[in-house]
FINU-113114 format. One record per residue (C-alpha): residue in one letter; y, z, x. Coordinates in pm, whole numbers. Example, Ala and Ser with C-alpha at 12.3 -4.5 7.8 and 13.67 -1.06 7.14 Angstrom:
2
<rec aa="A" y="-450" z="780" x="1230"/>
<rec aa="S" y="-106" z="714" x="1367"/>
//
This chain:
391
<rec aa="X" y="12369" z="8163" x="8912"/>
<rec aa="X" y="12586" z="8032" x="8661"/>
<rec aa="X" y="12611" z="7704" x="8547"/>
<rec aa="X" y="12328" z="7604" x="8715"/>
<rec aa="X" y="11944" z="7686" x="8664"/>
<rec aa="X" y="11660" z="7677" x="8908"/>
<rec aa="X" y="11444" z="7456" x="8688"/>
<rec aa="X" y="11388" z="7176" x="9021"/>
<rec aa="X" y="11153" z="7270" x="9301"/>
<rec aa="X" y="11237" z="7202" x="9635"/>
<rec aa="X" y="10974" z="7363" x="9787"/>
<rec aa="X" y="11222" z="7596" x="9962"/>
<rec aa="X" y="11101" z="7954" x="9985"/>
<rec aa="X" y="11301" z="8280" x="10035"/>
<rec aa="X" y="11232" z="8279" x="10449"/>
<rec aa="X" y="11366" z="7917" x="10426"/>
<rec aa="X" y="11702" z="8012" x="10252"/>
<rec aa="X" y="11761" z="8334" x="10542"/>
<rec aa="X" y="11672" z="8095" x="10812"/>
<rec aa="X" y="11973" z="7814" x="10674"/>
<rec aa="X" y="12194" z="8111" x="10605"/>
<rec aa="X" y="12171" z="8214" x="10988"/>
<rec aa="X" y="12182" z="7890" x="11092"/>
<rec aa="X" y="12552" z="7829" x="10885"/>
<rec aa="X" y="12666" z="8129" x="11043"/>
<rec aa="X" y="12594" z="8087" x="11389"/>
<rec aa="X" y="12785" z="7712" x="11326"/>
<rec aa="X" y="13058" z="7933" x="11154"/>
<rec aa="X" y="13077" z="8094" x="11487"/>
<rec aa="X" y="13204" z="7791" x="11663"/>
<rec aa="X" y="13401" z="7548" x="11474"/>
<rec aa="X" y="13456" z="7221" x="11675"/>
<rec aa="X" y="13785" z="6993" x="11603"/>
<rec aa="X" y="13744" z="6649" x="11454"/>
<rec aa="X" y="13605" z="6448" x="11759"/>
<rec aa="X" y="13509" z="6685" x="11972"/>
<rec aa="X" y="13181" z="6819" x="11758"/>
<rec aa="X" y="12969" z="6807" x="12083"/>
<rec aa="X" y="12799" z="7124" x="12044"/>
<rec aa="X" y="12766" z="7105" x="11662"/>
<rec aa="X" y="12596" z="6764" x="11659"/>
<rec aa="X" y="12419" z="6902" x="11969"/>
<rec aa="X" y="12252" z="7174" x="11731"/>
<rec aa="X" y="12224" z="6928" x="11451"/>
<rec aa="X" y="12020" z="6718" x="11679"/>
<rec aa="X" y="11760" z="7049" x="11787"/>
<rec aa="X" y="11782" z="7114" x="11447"/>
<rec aa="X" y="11662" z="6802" x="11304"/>
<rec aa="X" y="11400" z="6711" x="11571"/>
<rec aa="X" y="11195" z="7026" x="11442"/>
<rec aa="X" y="11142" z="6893" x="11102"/>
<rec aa="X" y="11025" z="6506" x="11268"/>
<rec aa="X" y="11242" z="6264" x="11110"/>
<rec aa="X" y="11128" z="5924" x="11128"/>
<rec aa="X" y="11464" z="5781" x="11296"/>
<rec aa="X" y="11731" z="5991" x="11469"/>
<rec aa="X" y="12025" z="5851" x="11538"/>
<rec aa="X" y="12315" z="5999" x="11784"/>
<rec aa="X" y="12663" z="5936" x="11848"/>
<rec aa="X" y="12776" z="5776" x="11524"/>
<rec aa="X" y="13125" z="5659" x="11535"/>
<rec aa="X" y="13187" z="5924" x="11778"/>
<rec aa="X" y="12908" z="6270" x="11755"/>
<rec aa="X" y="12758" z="6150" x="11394"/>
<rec aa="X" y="12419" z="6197" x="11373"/>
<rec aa="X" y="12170" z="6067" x="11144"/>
<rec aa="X" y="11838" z="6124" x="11018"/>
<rec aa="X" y="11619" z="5911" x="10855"/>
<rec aa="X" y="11314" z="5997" x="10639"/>
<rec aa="X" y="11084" z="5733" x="10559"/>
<rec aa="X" y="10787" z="5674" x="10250"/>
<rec aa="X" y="10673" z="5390" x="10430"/>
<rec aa="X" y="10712" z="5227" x="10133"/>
<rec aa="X" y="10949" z="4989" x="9997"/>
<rec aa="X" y="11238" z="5070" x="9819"/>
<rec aa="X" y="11626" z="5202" x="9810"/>
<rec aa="X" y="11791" z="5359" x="10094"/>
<rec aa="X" y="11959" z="5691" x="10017"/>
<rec aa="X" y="12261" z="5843" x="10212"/>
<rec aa="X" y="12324" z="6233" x="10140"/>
<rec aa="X" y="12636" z="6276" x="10382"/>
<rec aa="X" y="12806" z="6617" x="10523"/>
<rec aa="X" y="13056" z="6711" x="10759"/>
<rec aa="X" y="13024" z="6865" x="11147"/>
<rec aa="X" y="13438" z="6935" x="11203"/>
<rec aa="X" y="13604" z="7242" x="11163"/>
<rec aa="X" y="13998" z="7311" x="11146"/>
<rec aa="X" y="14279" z="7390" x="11343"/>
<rec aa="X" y="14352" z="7730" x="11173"/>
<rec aa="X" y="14312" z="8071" x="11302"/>
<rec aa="X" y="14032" z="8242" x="11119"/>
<rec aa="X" y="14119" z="8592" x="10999"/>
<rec aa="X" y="13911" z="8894" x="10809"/>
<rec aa="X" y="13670" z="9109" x="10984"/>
<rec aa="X" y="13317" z="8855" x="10925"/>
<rec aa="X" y="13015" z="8968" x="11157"/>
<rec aa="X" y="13015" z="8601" x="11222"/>
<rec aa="X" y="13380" z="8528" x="11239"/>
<rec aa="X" y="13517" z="8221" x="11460"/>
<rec aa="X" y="13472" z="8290" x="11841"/>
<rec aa="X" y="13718" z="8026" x="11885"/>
<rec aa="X" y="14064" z="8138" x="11870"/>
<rec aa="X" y="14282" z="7889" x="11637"/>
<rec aa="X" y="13978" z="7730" x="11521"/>
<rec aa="X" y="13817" z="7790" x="11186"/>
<rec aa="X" y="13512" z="7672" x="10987"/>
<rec aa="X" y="13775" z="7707" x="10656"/>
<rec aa="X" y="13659" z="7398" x="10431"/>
<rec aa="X" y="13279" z="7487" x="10423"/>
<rec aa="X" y="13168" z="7224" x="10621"/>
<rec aa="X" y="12909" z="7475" x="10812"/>
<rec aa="X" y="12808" z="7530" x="10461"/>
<rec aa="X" y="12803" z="7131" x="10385"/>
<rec aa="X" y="12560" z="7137" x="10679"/>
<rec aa="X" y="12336" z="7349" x="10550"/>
<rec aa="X" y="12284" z="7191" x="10269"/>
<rec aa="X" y="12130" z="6863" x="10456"/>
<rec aa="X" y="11924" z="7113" x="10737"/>
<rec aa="X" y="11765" z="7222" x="10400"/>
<rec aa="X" y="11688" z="6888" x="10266"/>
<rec aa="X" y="11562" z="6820" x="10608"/>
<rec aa="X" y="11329" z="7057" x="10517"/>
<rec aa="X" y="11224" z="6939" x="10176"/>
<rec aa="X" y="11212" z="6598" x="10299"/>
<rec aa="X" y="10989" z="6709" x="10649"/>
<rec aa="X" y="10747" z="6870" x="10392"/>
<rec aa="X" y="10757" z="6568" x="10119"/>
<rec aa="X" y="10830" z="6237" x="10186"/>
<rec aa="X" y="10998" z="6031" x="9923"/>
<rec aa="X" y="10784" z="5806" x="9682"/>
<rec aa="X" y="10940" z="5508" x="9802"/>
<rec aa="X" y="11213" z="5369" x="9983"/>
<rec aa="X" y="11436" z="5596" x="10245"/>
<rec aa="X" y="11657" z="5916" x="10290"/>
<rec aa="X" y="11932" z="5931" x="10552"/>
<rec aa="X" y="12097" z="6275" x="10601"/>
<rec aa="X" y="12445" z="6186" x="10729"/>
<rec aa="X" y="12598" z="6448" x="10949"/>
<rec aa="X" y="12960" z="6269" x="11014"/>
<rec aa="X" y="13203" z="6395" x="11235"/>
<rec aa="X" y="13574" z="6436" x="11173"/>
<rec aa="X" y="13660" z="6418" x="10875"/>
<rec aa="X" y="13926" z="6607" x="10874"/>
<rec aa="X" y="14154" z="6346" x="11003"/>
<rec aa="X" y="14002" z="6070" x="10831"/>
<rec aa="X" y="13873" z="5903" x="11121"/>
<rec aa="X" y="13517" z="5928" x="11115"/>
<rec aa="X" y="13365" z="5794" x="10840"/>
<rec aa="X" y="13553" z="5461" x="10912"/>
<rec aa="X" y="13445" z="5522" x="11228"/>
<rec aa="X" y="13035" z="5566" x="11182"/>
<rec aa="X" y="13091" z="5275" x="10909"/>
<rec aa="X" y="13215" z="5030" x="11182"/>
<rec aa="X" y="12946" z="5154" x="11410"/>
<rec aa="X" y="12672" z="4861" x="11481"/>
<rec aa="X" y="12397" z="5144" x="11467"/>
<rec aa="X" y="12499" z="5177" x="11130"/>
<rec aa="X" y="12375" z="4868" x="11034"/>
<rec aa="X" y="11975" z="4993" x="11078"/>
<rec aa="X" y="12070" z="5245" x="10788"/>
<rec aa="X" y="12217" z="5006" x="10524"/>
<rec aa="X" y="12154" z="5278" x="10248"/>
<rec aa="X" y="12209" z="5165" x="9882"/>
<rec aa="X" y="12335" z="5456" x="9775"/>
<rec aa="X" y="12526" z="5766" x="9903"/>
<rec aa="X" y="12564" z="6130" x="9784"/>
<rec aa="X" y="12817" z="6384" x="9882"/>
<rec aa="X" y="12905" z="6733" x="9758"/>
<rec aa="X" y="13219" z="6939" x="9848"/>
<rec aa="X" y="13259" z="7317" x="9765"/>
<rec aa="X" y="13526" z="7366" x="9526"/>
<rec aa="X" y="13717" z="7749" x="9512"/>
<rec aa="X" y="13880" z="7738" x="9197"/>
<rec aa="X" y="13577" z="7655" x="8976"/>
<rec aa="X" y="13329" z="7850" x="8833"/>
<rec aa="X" y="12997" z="7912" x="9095"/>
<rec aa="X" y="12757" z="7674" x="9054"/>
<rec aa="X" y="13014" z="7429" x="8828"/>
<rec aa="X" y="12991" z="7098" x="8912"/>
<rec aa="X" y="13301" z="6813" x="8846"/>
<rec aa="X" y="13193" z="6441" x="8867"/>
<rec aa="X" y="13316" z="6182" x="8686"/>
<rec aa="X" y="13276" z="5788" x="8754"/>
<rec aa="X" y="13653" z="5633" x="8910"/>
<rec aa="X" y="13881" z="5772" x="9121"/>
<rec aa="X" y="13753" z="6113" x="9253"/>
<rec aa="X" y="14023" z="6137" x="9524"/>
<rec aa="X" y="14389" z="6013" x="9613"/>
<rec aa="X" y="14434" z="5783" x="9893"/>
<rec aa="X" y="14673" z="5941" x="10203"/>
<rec aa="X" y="14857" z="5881" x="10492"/>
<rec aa="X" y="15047" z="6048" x="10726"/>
<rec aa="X" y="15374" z="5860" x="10807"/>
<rec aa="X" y="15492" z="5944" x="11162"/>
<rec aa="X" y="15887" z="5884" x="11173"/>
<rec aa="X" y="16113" z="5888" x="11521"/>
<rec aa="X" y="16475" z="5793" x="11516"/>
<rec aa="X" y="16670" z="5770" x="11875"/>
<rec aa="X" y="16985" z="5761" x="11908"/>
<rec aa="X" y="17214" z="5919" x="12148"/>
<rec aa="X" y="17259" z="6277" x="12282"/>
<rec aa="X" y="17558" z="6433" x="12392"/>
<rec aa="X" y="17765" z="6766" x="12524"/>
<rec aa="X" y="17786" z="6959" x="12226"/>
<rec aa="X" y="18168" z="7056" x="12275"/>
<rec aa="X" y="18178" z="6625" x="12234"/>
<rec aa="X" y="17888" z="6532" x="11955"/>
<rec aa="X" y="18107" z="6188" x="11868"/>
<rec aa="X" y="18071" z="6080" x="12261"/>
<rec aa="X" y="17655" z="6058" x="12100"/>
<rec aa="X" y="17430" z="5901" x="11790"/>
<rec aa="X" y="17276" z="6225" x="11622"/>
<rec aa="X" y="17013" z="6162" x="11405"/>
<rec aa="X" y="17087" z="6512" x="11174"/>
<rec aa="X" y="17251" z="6289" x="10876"/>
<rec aa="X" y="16984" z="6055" x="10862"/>
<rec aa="X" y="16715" z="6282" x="10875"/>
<rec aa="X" y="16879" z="6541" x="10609"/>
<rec aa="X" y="16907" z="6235" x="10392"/>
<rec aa="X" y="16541" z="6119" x="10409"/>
<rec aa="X" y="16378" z="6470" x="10380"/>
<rec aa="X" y="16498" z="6479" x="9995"/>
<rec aa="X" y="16508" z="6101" x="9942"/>
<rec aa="X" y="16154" z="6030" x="10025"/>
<rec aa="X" y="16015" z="6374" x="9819"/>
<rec aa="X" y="16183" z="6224" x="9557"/>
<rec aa="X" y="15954" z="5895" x="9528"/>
<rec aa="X" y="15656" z="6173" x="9410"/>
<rec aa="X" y="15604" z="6130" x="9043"/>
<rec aa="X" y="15348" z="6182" x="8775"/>
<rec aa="X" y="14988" z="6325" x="8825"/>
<rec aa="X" y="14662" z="6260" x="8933"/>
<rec aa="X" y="14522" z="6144" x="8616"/>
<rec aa="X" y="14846" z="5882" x="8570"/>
<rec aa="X" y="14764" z="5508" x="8732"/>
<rec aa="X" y="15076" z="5505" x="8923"/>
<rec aa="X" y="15088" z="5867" x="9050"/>
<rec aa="X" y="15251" z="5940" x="9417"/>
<rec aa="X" y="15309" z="6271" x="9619"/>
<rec aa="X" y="15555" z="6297" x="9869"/>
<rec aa="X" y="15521" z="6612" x="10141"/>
<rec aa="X" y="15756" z="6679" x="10400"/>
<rec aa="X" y="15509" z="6849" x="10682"/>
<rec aa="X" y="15720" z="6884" x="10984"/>
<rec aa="X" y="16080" z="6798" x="11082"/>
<rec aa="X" y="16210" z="6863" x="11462"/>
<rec aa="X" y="16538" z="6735" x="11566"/>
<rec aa="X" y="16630" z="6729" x="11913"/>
<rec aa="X" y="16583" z="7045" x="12193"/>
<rec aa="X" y="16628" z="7430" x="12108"/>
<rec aa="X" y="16926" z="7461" x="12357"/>
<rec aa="X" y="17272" z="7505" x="12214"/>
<rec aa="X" y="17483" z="7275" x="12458"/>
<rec aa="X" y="17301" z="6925" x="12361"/>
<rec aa="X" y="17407" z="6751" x="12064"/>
<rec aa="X" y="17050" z="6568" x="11945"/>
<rec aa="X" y="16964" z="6269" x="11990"/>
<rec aa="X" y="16619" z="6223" x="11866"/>
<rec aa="X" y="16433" z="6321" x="11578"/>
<rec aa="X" y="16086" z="6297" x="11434"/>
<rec aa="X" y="15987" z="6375" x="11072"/>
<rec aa="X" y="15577" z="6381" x="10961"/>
<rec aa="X" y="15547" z="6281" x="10594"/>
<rec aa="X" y="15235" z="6268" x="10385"/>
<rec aa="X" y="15201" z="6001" x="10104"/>
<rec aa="X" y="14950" z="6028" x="9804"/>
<rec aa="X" y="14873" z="5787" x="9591"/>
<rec aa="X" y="14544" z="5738" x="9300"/>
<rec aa="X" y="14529" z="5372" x="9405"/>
<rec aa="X" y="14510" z="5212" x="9760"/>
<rec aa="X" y="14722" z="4967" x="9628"/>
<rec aa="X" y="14967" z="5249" x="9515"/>
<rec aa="X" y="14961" z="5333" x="9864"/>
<rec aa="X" y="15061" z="5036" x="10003"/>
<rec aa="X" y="15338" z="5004" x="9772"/>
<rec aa="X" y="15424" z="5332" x="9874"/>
<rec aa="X" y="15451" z="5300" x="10208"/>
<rec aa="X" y="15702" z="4973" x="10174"/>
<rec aa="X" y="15927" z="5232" x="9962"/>
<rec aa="X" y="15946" z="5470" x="10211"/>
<rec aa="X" y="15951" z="5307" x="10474"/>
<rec aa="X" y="16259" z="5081" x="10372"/>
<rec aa="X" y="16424" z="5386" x="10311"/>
<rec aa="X" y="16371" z="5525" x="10663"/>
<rec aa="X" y="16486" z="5193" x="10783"/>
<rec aa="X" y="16783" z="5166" x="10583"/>
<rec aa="X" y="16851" z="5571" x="10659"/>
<rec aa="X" y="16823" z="5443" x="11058"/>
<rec aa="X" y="17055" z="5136" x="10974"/>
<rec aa="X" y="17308" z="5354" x="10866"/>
<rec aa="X" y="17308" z="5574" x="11109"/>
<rec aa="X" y="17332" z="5328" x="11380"/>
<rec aa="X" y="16943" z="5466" x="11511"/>
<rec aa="X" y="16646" z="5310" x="11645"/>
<rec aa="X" y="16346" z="5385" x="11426"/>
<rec aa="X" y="15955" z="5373" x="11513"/>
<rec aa="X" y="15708" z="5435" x="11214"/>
<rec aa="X" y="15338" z="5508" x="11251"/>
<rec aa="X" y="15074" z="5614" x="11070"/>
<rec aa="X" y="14763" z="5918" x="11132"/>
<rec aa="X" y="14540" z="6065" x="10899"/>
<rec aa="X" y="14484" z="5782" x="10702"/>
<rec aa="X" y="14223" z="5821" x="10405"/>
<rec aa="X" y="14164" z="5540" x="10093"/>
<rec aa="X" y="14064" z="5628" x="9779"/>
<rec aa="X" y="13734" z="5801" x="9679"/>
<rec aa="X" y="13641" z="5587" x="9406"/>
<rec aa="X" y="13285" z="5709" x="9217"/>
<rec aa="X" y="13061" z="5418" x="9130"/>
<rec aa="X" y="12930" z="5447" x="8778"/>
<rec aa="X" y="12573" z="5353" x="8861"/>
<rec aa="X" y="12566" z="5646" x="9108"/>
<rec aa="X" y="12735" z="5866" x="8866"/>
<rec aa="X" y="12480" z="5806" x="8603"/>
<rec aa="X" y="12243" z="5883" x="8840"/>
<rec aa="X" y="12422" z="6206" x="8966"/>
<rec aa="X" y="12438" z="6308" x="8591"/>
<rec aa="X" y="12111" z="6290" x="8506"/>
<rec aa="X" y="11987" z="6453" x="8773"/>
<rec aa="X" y="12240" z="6765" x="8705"/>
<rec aa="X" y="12179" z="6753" x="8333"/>
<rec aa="X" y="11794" z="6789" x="8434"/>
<rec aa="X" y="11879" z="7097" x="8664"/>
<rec aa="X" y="12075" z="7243" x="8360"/>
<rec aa="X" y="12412" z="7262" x="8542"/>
<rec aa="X" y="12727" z="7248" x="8384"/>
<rec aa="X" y="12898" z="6916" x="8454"/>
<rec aa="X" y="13248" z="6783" x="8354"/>
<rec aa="X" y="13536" z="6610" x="8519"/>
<rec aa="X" y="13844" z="6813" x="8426"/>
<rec aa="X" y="13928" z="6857" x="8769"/>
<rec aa="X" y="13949" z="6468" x="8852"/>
<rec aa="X" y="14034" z="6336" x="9095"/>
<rec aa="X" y="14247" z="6572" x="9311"/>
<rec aa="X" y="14541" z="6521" x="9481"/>
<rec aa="X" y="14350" z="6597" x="9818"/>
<rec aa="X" y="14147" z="6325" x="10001"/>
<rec aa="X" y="13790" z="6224" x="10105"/>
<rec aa="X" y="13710" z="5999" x="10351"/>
<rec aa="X" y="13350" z="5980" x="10237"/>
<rec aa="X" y="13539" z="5642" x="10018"/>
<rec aa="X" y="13481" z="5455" x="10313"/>
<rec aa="X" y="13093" z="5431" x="10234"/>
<rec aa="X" y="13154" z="5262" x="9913"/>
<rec aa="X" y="13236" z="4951" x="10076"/>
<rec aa="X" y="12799" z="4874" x="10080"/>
<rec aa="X" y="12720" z="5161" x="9869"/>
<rec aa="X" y="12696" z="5270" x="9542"/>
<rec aa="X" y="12866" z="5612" x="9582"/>
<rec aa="X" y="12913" z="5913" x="9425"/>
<rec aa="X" y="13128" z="6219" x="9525"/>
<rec aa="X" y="13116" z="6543" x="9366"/>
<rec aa="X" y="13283" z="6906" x="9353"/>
<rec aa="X" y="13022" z="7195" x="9356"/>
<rec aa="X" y="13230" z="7522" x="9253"/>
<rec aa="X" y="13273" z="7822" x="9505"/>
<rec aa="X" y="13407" z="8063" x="9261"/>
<rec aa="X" y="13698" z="8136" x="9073"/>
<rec aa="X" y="13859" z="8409" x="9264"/>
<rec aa="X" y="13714" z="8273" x="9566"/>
<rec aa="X" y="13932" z="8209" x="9881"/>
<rec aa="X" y="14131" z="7854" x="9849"/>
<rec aa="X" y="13927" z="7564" x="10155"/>
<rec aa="X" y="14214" z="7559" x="10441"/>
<rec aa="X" y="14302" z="7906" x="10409"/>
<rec aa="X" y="14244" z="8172" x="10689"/>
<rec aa="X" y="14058" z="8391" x="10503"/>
<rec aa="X" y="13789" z="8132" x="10358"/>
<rec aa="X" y="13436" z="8165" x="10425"/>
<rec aa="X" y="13159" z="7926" x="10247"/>
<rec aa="X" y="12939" z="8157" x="10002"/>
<rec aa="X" y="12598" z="8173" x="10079"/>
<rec aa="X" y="12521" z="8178" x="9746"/>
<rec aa="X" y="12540" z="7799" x="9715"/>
<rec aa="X" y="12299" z="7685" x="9975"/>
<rec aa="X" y="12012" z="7683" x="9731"/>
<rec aa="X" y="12227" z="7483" x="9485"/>
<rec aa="X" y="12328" z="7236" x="9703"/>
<rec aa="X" y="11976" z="7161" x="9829"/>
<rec aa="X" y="11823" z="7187" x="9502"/>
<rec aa="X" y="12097" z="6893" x="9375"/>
<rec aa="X" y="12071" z="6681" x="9622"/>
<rec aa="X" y="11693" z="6697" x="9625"/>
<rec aa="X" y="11665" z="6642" x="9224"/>
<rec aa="X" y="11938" z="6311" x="9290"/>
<rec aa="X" y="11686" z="6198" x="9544"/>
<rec aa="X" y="11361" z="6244" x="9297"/>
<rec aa="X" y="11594" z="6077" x="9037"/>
<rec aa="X" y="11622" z="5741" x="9250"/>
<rec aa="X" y="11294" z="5763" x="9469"/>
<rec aa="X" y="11043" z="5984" x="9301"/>
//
């Protein structure tokens, strides 16, 4: 494969890598929405239980499941973290293993991202670490940014404690096998700013007997795109997308009264962020003001920044460099965001991009499918970060 060599052993043979390529495709089969991963974590559990973990743990912050391998020995605790959600996006192309769920698509490689920790189970089943502890992390939706916080805040958390965590992400876009890391911010901080203004509706033959919301809404939609500047690489960047607008009922006799606008902010910083959000929502505010409206702003989706710590970058490097794979950090940080940040807050973390391809199907769209290609890459990275901290 290029860019990467097979130089570390996992132990993995060629029946291994068919087994966690059926395995991905039968999840591929039946994507499960952010919070509702029953079934997935149900198979991650039967999954995991074959290969005798020391510690399972179920139910994570919602479905998360966790699995702990042990040395018995004292040392570090190790977090290698995927995803079990799927996406709200209709899967098209004719796959043998396409989605059985209509509207529902595997389309980020998350069923790939799975594989990738079934495999270390495993390495790890066959080998136990030298010292210390390995916790595969399978953490449920993170599409929405939920989850992580979620399995963070759990109290069952606590009995993992790990000192470091480990993610990868397949990247379309990059050369296969590529790898992006860099120490700093690896991903922009987002939220999703919920607006409703209410005023009054009315006959439309009479729209001035009614408060319509259409001049306050056409006036935010280009005011508040207008606070994006810059790019990711620049301190103070910000994105601002317009996602939905909807403005009263599809009938032609009612003059609106109601509105609601979805907006998502981006910022490098989380402290960008938060002085993003006063901007915009002053503006809404002062929009609402003027048009004599009642406003209510809240906020979904909400993911910090995915910051990279150096010590676990270091780490991450040398490991790579050992493998042979080609590492740089061009690509960082994207504008998209991560909620595997959350960790950081008792971790030494480190979040990296493993590349899918260059003419490979963008993550979100309808046609994506993981490549199969990278299971053994994934394992085999993970496992030589592992050796690199535990031996």
């Amino acid at each position: 494969m290029p860019g990467a060599k097979t130089g570390h052993n996992t132990g993995l043979s060629q029946t291994d890598l068919e087994e966690l390529t059926t395995w991905r495709r039968d999840l591929h089969r039946l994507p499960e929405l952010s919070g509702q991963e029953i079934e997935t974590a149900e198979t991650v559990q039967r999954m995991l239980r074959a290969f005798a973990p020391d510690t399972l743990l179920t139910g994570l912050g919602g479905h998360g499941v966790a699995a702990v391998f042990d040395s018995g020995q004292p040392g570090p605790a190790v977090l290698l973290r995927c995803e079990l959600d799927g996406l709200p996006i209709h899967e098209v192309g004719d796959l043998p293993y396409r989605s059985e769920k209509d509207g529902h698509g595997h389309l980020c490689g998350h069923d790939g991202h799975m594989s990738w920790l079934a495999g270390m189970a495993r390495v790890l089943s066959r080998r136990r670490p030298a010292q210390g502890r390995v916790v595969l992390m399978f953490q449920p939706a993170e599409e929405d940014g939920a989850g992580a916080a979620r399995v963070v805040a759990d109290p069952a958390f606590a009995q993992l404690a790990p000192d470091y965590a480990f993610a990868i992400h397949n990247m379309p876009g990059m050369p296969l096998g590529h790898v992006a890391l860099g120490s700093g911010p690896v991903t922009c901080a987002s939220a999703g700013m919920r607006v409703t203004l209410t005023g009054r509706t009315a006959h439309a033959s009479l729209p001035e007997t009614g408060i319509s919301p259409a001049p306050a809404l056409a006036r935010l939609m280009p005011a508040l795109t207008a606070l994006g500047h810059g790019q990711p690489k620049d301190h103070d960047f910000t994105l601002v997308t317009v996602t939905h607008a909807r403005m009263g009922e599809p009938a032609f006799g009612v003059a609106p009264g109601e509105a609601e606008l979805f907006v998502t902010l981006r910022t490098r910083t989380d402290d960008g962020m938060e002085a993003l959000r006063q901007q915009a929502e002053a503006m809404v505010r002062d929009a609402a003001d003027a048009g004599g409206l009642a406003v209510r702003i809240g906020y979904e989706d909400v993911f910090v920044t995915c910051n990279n710590d150096a010590t676990a970058t270091d780490i991450a490097r040398r490991a790579l460099d050992k493998l042979g794979t080609h590492v740089d950090d061009a690509a960082l940080p994207l504008r998209g965001s991560e909620d595997f940040g959350r960790f950081g807050a008792g971790a030494n973390l480190a979040f990296m991009l493993l590349g899918a391809g260059e003419g490979a199907a963008t993550i979100h769209n309808p046609d994506y499918d993981f490549p199969d290609t990278l299971i053994a890459p994934g394992v085999r990275i993970f496992s030589a970060i592992v050796d690199e901290i535990l031996g």
